[in-house]
Backbone bond lengths (Angstrom), bond angles and torsions (degrees), N, CA, C in turn:
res aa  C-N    CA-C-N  psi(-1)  N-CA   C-N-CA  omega(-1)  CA-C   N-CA-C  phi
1 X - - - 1.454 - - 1.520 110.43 -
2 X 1.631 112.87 -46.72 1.490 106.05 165.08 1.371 117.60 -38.27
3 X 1.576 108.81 -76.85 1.128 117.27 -168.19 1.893 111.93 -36.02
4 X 1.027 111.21 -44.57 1.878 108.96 -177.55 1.229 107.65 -73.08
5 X 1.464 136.31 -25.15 1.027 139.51 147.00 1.698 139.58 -31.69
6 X 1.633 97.21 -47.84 1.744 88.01 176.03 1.799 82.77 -109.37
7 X 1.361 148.75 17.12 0.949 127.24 -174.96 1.646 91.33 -104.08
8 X 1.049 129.09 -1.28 1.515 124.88 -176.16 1.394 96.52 -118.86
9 X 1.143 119.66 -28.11 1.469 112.77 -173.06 1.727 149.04 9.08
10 X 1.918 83.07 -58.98 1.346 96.07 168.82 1.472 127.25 -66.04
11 X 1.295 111.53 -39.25 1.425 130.96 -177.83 1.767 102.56 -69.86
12 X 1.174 131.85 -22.07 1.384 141.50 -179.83 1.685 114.19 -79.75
13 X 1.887 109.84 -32.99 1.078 116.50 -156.32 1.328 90.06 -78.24
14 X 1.605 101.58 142.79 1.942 116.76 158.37 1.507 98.03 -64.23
15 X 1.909 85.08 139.83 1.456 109.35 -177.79 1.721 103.79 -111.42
16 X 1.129 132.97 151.04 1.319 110.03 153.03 1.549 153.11 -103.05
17 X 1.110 128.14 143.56 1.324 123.26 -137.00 2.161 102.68 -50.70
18 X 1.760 71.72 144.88 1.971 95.59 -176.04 1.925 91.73 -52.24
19 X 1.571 92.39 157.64 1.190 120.06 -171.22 1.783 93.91 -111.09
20 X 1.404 118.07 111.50 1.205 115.38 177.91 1.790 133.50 -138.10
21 X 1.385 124.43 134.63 1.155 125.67 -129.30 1.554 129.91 7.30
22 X 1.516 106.09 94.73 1.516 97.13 168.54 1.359 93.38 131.07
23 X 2.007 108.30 -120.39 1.239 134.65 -168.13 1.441 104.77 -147.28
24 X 1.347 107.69 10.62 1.215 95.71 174.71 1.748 107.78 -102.15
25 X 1.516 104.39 150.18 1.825 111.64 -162.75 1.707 79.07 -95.62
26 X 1.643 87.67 152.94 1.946 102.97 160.30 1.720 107.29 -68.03
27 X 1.140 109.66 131.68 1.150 103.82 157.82 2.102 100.56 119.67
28 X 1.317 96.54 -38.30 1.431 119.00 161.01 1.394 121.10 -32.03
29 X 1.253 140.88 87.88 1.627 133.16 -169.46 1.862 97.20 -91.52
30 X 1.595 103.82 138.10 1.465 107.36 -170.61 1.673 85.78 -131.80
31 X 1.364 108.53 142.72 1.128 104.12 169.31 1.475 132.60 -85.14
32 X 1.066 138.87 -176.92 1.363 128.36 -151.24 1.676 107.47 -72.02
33 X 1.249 131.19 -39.99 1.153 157.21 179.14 2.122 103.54 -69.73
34 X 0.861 96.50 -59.57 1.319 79.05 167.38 1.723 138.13 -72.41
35 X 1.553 92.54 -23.50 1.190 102.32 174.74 1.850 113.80 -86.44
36 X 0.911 107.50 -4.37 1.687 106.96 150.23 1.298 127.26 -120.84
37 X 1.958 113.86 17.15 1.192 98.00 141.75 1.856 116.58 -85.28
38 X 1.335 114.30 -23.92 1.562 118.07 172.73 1.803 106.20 -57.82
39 X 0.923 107.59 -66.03 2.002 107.17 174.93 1.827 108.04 -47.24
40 X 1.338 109.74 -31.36 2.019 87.45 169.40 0.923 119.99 -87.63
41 X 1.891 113.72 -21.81 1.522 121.20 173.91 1.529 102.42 -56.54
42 X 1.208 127.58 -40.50 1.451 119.66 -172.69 1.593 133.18 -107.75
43 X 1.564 102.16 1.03 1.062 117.76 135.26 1.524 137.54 -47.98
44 X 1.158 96.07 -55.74 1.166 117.74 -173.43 1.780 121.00 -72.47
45 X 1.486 96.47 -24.71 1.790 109.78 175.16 1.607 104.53 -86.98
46 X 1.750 108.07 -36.09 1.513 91.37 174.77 2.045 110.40 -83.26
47 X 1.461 98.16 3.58 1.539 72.62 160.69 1.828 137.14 -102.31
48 X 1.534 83.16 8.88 1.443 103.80 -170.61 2.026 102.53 -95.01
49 X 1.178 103.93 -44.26 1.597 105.32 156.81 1.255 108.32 -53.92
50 X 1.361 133.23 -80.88 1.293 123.04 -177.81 1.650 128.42 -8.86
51 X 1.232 89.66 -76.56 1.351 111.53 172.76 1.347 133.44 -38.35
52 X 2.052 104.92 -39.28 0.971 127.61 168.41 1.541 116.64 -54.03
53 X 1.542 108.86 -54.28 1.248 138.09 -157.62 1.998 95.07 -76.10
54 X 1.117 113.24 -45.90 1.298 113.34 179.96 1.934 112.99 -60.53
55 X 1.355 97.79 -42.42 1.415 94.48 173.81 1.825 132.07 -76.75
56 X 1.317 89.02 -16.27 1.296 99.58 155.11 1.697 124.67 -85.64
57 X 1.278 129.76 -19.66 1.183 121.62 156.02 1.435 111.18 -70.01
58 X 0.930 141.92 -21.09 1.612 150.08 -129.43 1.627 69.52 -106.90
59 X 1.288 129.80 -73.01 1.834 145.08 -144.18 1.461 78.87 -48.08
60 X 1.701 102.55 -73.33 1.511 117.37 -162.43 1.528 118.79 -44.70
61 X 1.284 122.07 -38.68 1.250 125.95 161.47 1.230 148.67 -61.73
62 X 1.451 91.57 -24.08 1.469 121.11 172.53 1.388 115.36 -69.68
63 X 1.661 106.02 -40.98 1.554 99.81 -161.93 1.733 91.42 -108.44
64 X 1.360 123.57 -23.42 1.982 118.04 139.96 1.878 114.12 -7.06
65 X 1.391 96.64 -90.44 1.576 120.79 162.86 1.028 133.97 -95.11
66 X 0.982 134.51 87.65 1.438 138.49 176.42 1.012 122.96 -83.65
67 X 1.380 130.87 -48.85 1.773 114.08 145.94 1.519 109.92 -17.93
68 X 1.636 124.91 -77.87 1.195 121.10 -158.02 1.659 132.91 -46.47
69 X 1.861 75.31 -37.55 1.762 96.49 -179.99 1.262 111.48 -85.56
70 X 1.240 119.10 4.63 1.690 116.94 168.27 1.629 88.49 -83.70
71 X 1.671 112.40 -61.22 1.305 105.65 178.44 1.492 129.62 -12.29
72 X 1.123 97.88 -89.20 1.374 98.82 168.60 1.453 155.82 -64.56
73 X 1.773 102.40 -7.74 1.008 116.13 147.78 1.338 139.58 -59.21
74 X 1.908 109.14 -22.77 0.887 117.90 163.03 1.455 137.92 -85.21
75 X 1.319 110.08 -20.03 1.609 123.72 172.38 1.456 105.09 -84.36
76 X 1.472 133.73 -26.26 1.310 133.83 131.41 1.463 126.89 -28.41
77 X 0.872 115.49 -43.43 1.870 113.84 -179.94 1.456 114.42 -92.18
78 X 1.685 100.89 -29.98 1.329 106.24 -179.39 1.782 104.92 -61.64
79 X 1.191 103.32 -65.82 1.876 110.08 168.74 1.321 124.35 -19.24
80 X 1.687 106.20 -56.23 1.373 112.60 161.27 1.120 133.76 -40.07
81 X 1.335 103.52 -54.79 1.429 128.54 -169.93 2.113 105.54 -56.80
82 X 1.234 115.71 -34.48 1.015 130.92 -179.58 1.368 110.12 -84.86
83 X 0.891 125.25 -28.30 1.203 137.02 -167.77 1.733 104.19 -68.85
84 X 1.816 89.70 -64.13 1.437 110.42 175.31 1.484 117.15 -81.08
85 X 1.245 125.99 33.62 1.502 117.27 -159.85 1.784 111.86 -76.00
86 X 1.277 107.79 -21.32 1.245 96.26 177.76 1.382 123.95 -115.60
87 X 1.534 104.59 37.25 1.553 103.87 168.57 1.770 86.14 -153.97
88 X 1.336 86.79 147.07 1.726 118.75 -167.02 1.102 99.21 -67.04
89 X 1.629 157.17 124.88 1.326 175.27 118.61 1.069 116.10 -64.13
90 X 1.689 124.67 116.38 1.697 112.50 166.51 1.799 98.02 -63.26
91 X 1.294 77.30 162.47 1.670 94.24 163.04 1.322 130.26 -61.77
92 X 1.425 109.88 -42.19 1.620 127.60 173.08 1.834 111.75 -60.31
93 X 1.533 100.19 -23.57 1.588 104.89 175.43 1.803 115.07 -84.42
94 X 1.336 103.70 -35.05 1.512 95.91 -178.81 1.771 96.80 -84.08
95 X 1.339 138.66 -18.23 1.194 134.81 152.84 1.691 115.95 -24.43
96 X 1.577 85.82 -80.49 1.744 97.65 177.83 1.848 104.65 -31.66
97 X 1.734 107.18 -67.60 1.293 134.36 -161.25 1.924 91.78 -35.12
98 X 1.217 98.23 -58.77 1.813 99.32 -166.73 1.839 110.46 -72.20
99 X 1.180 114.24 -2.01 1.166 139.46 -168.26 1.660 95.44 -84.97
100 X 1.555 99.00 -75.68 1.302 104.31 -173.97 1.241 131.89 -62.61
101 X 1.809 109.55 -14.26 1.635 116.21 179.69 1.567 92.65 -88.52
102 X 1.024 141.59 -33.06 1.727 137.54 160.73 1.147 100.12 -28.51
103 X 1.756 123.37 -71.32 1.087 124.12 -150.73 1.642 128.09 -82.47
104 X 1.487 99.43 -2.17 1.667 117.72 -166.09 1.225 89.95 -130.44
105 X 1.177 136.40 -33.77 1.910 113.25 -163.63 1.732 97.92 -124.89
C-alpha cells in the first residue's frame, strides 16, 4: 500500500481549483448581476481585439492587392457619393466617413 502511495503520489496530490475565463475561480458563486457585468466586460474586450485584428488584415490586404483595394475603395466612395448626392461634402470628409466605417463596423 506504501509503495502505490508515493508511486502515485502526484496523481493523489490536491490541486487547486482551475482558473477559468478571466479571474473568476471554479467553484466561485457570482450572482446574477455580476455575472453579466463579467460577460459585457468580456464581450466587450473581444470586440475591441476583433476589430483590432480585422484592421490589421484589412492593412495587410490592402498593400497584398492594391489594384483590388483601390477597387474597392472606389465603389466605396462611389456609394457614398450617392448616398450624399444632395448635399456638398469635401472629399477629405467622405475620406474620414469610409475611414470610420473600417474602423467601427
Amino acid at each position: 500500500m506504501l509503495r502505490y502511495v508515493t508511486q502515485n503520489a502526484s496523481r493523489l496530490a490536491v490541486r487547486p481549483p482551475a482558473l477559468t475565463r478571466g479571474m473568476a475561480l471554479e467553484g466561485t458563486k457570482f450572482s446574477e448581476g455580476e455575472k453579466a457585468i463579467e460577460d459585457l466586460y468580456f464581450t466587450k474586450e473581444d470586440q475591441r481585439l476583433l476589430a483590432k485584428l480585422l484592421l490589421k488584415v484589412k492593412e495587410q490586404s490592402d498593400i497584398a492587392d492594391k489594384h483590388a483595394a483601390e477597387g474597392v475603395k472606389a465603389a466605396e466612395l462611389s456609394a457614398l457619393k450617392q448616398i450624399l448626392a444632395k448635399v456638398d461634402v469635401p472629399r477629405e470628409v467622405m475620406d474620414k466617413l469610409i475611414k470610420w466605417k473600417h474602423t467601427h463596423y
